[in-house]
C-alpha positions as CSV (number, residue, x, y, z in Angstrom):
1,X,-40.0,2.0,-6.3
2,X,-39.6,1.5,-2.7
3,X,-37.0,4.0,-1.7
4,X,-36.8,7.5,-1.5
5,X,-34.3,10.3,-0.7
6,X,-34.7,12.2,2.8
7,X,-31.6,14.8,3.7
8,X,-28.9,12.9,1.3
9,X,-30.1,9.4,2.5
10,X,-31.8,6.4,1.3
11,X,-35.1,5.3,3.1
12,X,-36.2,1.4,2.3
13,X,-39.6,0.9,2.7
14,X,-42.0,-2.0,1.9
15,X,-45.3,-4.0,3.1
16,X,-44.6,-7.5,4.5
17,X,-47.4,-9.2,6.7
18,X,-49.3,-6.0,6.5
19,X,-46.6,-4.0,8.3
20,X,-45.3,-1.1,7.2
21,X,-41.3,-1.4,7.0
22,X,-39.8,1.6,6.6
23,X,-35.8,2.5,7.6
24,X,-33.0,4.4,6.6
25,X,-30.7,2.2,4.7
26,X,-26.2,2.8,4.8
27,X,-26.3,3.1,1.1
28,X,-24.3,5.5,-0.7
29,X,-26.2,6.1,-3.8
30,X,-29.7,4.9,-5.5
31,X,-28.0,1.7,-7.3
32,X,-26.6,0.2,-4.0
33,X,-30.1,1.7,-2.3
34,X,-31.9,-0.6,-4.8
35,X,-29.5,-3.5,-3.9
36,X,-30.3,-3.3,-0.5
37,X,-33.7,-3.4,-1.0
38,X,-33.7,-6.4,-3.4
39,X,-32.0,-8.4,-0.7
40,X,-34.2,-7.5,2.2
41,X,-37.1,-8.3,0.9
42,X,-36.1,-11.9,-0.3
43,X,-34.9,-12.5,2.8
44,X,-38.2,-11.3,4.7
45,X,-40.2,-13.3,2.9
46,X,-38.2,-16.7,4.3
47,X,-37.2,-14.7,6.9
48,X,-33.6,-15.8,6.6
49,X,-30.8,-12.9,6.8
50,X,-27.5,-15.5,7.7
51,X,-26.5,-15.1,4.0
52,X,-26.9,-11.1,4.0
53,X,-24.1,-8.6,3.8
54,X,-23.3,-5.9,6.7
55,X,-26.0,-3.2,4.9
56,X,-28.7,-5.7,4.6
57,X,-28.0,-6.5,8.2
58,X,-28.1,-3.3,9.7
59,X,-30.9,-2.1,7.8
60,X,-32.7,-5.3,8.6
61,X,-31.6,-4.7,12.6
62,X,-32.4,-1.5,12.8
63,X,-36.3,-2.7,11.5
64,X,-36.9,-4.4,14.1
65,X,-35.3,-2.4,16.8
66,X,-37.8,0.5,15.5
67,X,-40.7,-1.9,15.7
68,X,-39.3,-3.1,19.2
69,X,-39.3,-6.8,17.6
70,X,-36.5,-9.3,19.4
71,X,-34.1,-9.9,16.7
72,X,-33.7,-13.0,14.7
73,X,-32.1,-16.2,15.9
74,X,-28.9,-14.7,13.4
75,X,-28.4,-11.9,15.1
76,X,-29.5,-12.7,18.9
77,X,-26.7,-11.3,20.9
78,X,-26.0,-12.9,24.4
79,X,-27.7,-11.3,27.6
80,X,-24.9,-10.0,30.5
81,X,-24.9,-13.4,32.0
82,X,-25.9,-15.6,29.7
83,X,-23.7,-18.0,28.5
84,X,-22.4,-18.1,25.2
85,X,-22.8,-21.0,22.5
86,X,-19.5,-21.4,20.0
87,X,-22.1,-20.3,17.1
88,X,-23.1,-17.2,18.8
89,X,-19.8,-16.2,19.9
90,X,-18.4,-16.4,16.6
91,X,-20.9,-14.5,15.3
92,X,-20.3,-11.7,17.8
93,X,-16.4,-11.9,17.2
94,X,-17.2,-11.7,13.0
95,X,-19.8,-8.7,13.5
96,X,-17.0,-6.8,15.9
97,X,-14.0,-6.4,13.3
98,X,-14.5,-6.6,9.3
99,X,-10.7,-8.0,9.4
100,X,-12.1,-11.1,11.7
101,X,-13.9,-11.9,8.3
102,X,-10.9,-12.8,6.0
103,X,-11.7,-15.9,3.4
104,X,-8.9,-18.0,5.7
105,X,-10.8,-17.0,8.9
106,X,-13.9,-17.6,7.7
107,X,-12.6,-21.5,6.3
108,X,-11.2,-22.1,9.4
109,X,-14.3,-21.4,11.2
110,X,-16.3,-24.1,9.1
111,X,-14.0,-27.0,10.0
112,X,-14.4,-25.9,13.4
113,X,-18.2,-26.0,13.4
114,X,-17.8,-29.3,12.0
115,X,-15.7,-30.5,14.6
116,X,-17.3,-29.0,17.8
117,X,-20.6,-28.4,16.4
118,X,-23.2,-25.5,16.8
119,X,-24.3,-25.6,20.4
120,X,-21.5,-26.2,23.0
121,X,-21.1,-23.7,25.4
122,X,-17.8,-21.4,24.5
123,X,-16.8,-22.5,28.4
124,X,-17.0,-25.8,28.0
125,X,-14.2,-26.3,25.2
126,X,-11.2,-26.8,27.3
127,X,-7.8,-28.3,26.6
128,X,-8.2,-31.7,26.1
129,X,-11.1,-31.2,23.5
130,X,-8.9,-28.7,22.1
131,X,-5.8,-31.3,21.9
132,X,-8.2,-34.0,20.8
133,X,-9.1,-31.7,17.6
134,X,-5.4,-31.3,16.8
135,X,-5.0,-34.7,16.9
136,X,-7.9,-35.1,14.5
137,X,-7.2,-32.6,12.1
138,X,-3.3,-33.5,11.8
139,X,-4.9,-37.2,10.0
140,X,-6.1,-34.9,7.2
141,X,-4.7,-31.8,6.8
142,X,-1.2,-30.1,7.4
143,X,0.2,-28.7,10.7
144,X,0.1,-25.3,9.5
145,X,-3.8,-25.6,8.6
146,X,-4.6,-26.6,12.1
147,X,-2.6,-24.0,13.7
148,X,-3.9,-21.5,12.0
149,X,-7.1,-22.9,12.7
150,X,-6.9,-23.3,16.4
151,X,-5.6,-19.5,16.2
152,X,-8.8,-18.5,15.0
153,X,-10.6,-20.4,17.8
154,X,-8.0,-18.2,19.9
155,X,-8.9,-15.5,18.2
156,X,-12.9,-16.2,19.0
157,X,-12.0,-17.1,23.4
158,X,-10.0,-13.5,23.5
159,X,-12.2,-11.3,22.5
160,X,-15.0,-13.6,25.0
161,X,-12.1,-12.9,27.8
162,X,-12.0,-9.0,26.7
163,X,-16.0,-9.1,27.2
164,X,-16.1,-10.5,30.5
165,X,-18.1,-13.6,29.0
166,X,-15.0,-15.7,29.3
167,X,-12.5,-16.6,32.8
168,X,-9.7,-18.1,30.8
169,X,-8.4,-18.5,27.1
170,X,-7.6,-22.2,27.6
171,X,-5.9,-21.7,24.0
172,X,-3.6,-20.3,25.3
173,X,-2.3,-24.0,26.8
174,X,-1.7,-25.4,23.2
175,X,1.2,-25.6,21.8
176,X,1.5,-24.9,17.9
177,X,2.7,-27.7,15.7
178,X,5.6,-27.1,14.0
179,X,5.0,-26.9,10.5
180,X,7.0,-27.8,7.3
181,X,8.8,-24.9,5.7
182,X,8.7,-24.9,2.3
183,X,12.3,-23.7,0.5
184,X,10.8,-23.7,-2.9
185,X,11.8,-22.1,-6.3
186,X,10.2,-21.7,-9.1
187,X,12.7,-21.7,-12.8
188,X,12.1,-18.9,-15.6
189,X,11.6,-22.1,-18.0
190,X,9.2,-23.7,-15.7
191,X,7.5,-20.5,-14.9
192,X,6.8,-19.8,-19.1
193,X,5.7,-23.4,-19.3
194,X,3.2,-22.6,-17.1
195,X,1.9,-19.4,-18.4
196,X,1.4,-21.6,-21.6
197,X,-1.4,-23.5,-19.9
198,X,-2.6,-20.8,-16.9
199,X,-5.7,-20.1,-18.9
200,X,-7.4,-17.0,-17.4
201,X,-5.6,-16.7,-14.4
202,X,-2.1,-15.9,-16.9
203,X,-2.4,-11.7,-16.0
204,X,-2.1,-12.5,-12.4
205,X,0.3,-15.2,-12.4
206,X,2.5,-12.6,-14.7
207,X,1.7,-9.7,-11.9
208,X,2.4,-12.0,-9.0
209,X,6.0,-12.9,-11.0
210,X,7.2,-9.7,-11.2
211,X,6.2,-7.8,-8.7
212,X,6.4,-10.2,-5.9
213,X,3.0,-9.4,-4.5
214,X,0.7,-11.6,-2.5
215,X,-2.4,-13.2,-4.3
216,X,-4.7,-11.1,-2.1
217,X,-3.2,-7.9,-3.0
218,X,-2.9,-8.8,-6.8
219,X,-7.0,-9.8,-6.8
220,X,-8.2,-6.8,-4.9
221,X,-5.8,-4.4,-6.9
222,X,-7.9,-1.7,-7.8
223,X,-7.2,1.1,-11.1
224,X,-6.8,3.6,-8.2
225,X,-3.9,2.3,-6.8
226,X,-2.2,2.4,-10.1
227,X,0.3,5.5,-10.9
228,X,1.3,5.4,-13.8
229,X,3.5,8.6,-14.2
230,X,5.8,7.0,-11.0
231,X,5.8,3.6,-12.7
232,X,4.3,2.5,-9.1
233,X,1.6,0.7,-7.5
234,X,0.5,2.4,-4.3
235,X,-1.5,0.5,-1.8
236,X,-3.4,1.4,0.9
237,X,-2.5,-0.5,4.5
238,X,-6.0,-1.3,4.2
239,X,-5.2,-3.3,0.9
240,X,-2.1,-5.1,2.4
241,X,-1.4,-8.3,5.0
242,X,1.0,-6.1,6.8
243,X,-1.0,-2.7,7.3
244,X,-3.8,-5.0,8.5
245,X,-1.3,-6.7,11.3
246,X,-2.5,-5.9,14.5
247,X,2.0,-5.7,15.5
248,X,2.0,-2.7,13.4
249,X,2.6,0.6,15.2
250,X,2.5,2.8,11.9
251,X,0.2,2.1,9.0
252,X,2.0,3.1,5.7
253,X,1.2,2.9,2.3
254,X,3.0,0.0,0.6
255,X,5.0,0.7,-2.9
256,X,5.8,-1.1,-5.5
257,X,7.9,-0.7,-8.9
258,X,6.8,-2.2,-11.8
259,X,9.3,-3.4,-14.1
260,X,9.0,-2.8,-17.9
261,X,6.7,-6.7,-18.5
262,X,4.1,-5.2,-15.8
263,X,3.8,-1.5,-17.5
264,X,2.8,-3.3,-20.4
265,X,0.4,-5.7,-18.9
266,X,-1.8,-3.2,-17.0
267,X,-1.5,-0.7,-20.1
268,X,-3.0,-3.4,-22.6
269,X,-5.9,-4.0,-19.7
270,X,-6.4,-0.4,-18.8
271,X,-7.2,0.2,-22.5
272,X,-8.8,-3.1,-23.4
273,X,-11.6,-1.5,-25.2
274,X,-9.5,0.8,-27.1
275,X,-7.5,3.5,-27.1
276,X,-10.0,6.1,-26.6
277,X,-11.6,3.9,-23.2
278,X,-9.1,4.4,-20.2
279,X,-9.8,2.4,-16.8
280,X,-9.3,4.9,-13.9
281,X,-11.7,2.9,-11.2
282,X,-12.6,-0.7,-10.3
283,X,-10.7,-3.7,-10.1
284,X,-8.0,-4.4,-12.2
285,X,-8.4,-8.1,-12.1
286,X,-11.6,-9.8,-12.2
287,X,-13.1,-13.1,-13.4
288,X,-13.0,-13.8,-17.1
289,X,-13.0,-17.8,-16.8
290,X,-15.4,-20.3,-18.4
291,X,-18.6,-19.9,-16.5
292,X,-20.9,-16.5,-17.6
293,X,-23.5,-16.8,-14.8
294,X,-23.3,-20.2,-12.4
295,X,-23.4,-20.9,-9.2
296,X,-22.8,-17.1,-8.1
297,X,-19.8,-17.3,-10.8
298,X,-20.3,-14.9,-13.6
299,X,-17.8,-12.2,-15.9
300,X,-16.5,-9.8,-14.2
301,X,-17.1,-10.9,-10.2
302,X,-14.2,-10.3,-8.0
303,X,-11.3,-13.2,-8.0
304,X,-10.7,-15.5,-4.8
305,X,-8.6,-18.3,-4.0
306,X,-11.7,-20.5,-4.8
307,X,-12.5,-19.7,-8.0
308,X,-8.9,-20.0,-9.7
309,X,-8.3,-23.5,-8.1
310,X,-9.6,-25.5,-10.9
311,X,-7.3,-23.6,-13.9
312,X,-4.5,-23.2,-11.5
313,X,-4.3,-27.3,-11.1
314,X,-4.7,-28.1,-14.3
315,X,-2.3,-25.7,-15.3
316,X,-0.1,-27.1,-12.7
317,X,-0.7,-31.2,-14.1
318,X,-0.3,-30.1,-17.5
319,X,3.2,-28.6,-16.7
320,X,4.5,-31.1,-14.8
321,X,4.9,-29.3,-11.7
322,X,2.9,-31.6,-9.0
323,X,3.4,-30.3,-5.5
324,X,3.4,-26.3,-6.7
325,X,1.5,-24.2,-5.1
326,X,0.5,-19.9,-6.1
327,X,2.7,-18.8,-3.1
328,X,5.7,-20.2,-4.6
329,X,5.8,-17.6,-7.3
330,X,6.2,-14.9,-4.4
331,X,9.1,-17.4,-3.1
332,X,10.5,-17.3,-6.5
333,X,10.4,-13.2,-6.2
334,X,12.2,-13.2,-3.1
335,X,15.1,-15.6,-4.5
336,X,15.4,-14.2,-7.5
337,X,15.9,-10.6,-5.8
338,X,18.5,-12.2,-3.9
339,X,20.3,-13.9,-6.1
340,X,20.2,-10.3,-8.4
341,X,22.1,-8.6,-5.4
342,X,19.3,-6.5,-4.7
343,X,19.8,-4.9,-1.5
344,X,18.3,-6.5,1.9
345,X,16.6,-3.2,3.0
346,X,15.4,-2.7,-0.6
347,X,13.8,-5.8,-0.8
348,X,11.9,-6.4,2.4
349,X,10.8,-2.6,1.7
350,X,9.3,-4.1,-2.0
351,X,8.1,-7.7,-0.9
352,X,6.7,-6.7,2.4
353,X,6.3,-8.9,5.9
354,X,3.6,-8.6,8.4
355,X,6.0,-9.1,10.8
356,X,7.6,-6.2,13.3
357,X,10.5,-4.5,10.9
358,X,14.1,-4.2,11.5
359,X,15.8,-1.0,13.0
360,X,17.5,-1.1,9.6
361,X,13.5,-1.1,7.6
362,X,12.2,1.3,10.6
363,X,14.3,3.7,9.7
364,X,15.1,3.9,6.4
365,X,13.6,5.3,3.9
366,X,14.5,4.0,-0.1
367,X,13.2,7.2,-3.2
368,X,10.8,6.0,-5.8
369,X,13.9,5.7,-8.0
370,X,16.0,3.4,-5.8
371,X,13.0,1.3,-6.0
372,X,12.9,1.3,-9.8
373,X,16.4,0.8,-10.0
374,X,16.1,-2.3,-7.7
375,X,13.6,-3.9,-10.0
376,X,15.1,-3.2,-13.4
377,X,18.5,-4.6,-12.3
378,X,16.7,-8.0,-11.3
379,X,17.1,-10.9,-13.4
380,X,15.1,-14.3,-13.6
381,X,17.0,-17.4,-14.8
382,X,19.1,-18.6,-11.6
383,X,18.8,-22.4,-11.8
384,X,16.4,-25.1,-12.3
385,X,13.1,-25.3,-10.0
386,X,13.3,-26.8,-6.7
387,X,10.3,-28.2,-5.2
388,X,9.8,-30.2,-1.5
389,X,9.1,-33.6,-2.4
390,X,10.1,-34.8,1.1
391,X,7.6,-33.1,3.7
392,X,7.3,-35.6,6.4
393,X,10.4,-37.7,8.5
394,X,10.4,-41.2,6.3
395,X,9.4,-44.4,8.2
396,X,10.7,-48.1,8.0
397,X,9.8,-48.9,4.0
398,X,8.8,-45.4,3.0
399,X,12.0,-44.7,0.5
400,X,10.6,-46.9,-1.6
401,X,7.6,-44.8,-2.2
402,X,9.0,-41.3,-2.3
403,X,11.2,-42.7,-5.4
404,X,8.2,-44.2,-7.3
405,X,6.7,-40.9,-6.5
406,X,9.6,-38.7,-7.9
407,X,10.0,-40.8,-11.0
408,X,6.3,-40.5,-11.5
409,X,6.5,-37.0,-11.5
410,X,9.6,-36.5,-13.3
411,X,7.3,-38.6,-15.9
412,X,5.2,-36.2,-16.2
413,X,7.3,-33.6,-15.9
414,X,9.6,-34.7,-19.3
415,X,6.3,-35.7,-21.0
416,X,5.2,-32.3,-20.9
417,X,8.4,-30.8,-21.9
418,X,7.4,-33.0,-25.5
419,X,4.5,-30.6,-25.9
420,X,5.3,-28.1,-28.4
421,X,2.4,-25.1,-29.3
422,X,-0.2,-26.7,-26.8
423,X,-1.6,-24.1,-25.0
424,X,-4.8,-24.6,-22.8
425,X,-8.1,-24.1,-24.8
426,X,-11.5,-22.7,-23.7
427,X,-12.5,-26.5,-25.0
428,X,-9.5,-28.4,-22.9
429,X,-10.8,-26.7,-19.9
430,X,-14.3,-27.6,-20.4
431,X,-13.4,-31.3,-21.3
């Protein structure tokens, strides 16, 4: 075994082209150690690191910094002076804030690539490339999707600006699109329908119903966060959209109640191998889908948005729901809370904003059991579900279409109500 312990730390050492590679490794303990050095070596023997996580990489920088070797093309930093490429800056904006590296970020920055390219100097993207790529993007995706793009791009020329490596921002010139608000709502008959067919993904979709989290906090929930004995979830800022805000002048732990339906649910997980097995670390919520080890997809890896999109759409067609998307559920929170007469203060304090708070938020400050209360008091069945068929301002000759569209879909819709004890199979899903 190449490794050994020196002063409480793991050393990595190994021969590649008759070199002698030895370094002290970030790892916390002989299994990630091990890891780390599985890793490195594959990727010094193609000498390829791009696909590496942030312990491979510094181990693998720190090598050559002790061996006085110029770093690889992946992790060539530009020279006072030098002029940045859009590749390189991007890298140096990922490498200088873990946040910069969210799943949305890190999409965004692949249609960007796509667009621009690799190798254009940072200074040369100016405003009218920058229009001409809105005007691009807005034939195939949403308004929001490019804004939130061209944010990230922002995002990238700031911190440039910060650095000295850029004059100007010219991101700064574009004006966001304005994007369709969606004033959707999600029925409690609807909602069961879907559960019937949600597959593996039912435990979050249940979580996400009654608690009114966000997908991301539901995914990364982990058993530590869990307190059972206040009938609470306590998250870390660190776990939450609005603790990671960079508007936020005080980082607080977020709460929430769990009604009665949720106990249950993370009980019955907690002790899914029996009564005498109790969870108390890890992830609460992990994948448990189809595929045991393909295509880096196996039992047990942590959920993303990617991985559920395949049983959330089918559960979606087979309800009858078309136009539905995971966010709605938190939508259907937020009205349903409402429409309970849950208290305004109460409820942003539960549901959470990454926005700047109230004075009325700021200052007050709700008990564990005002929380509870809250929750326990809400009900679920207020009304039918209400989707946006309409996004778009119709044109001469599009009414036509939006009604062949909505009776389609209320086709569907009525055809699926016919289903009686169909729920989706391990075999339906693989068909």
């Amino acid at each position: 075994m190449a490794i050994k312990e020196v002063n409480g730390r793991f050393v990595i050492y190994f021969e590649w082209k008759k070199e002698r590679l030895e370094t002290v490794s970030e790892a916390r303990n002989l299994a990630e150690a091990k890891r780390i050095e599985k890793d490195v070596k594959a990727a010094f023997r193609v000498y390829r690191f791009d696909s590496l996580d942030e312990a491979c990489k510094a181990w693998v920088i720190r090598t050559h910094e002790n061996k006085g070797w110029p770093l690889p093309g992946e992790f060539a930093r530009p020279l006072p002076g030098d002029e940045a490429t859009l590749i390189l800056a991007i890298k140096e904006y990922l490498r200088a804030d873990s946040r910069h590296r969210s799943e949305r970020n890190l999409t965004a920055i692949d249609r960007l690539i796509e667009h621009f390219g690799e190798n254009p100097l940072l200074k040369d993207i100016r405003v009218p490339q920058l229009r001409q790529y809105q005007r691009a993007r807005q034939e195939k995706v949403e308004n929001g999707t490019v804004n939130r793009e061209l944010s990230v791009l922002s995002g990238v020329m700031r911190f440039h600006v910060e650095l000295e490596a850029l004059d100007f921002n010219p991101c700064t010139m574009i004006k966001r699109l304005p994007e369709n608000q969606r004033d959707t709502y999600l029925s409690w008959e609807d909602f069961s329908r879907l559960l019937e067919h949600s597959w593996w993904i039912r435990d979050i979709l249940v979580m996400m119903y009654y608690t009114g989290m966000r997908f991301g906090e539901v995914v990364n929930l982990r058993w530590e966060m869990f307190k059972p004995e206040r009938r609470m979830l306590v998250l870390p800022p660190s776990a939450t959209k609005e603790g990671k805000s960079t508007k936020r002048l005080r980082l607080q732990p977020k709460r929430v109640p769990l009604r009665r339906e949720v106990m249950e649910l993370l009980e019955s997980i907690r002790r899914g191998d029996g009564d005498n097995v109790i969870r108390a670390t890890g992830l609460v919520f992990t994948y448990s889908g189809r595929y045991r080890n393909h295509c880096g997809t196996y039992q047990g890896k942590p959920v993303d948005r990617f991985m559920i999109r395949k049983a959330w759409s089918q559960a979606v067609e087979l309800t009858g729901l078309e136009g539905l998307q995971i966010r709605d559920i938190r939508h259907s929170w937020k009205t349903n809370a409402q429409r309970s007469g849950m208290d305004y203060t109460i409820r942003n304090l539960i549901v959470g904003h990454s926005s700047q708070r109230s004075v009325e938020d700021r200052y007050i400050r709700a008990s564990d059991e005002q929380l509870l209360k809250a929750v326990d008091e809400m009900t679920f069945d207020h009304g039918w579900t209400e989707l946006d068929f309409v996004e778009e301002v119709l044109g001469e000759g599009d009414e036509q279409k939006v009604r062949k569209e909505y009776a389609k879909s209320e086709r569907k819709r009525k055809k699926s109500l016919s289903i009686q004890d169909d729920p989706l199979t391990k075999e339906a899903i693989e068909v």
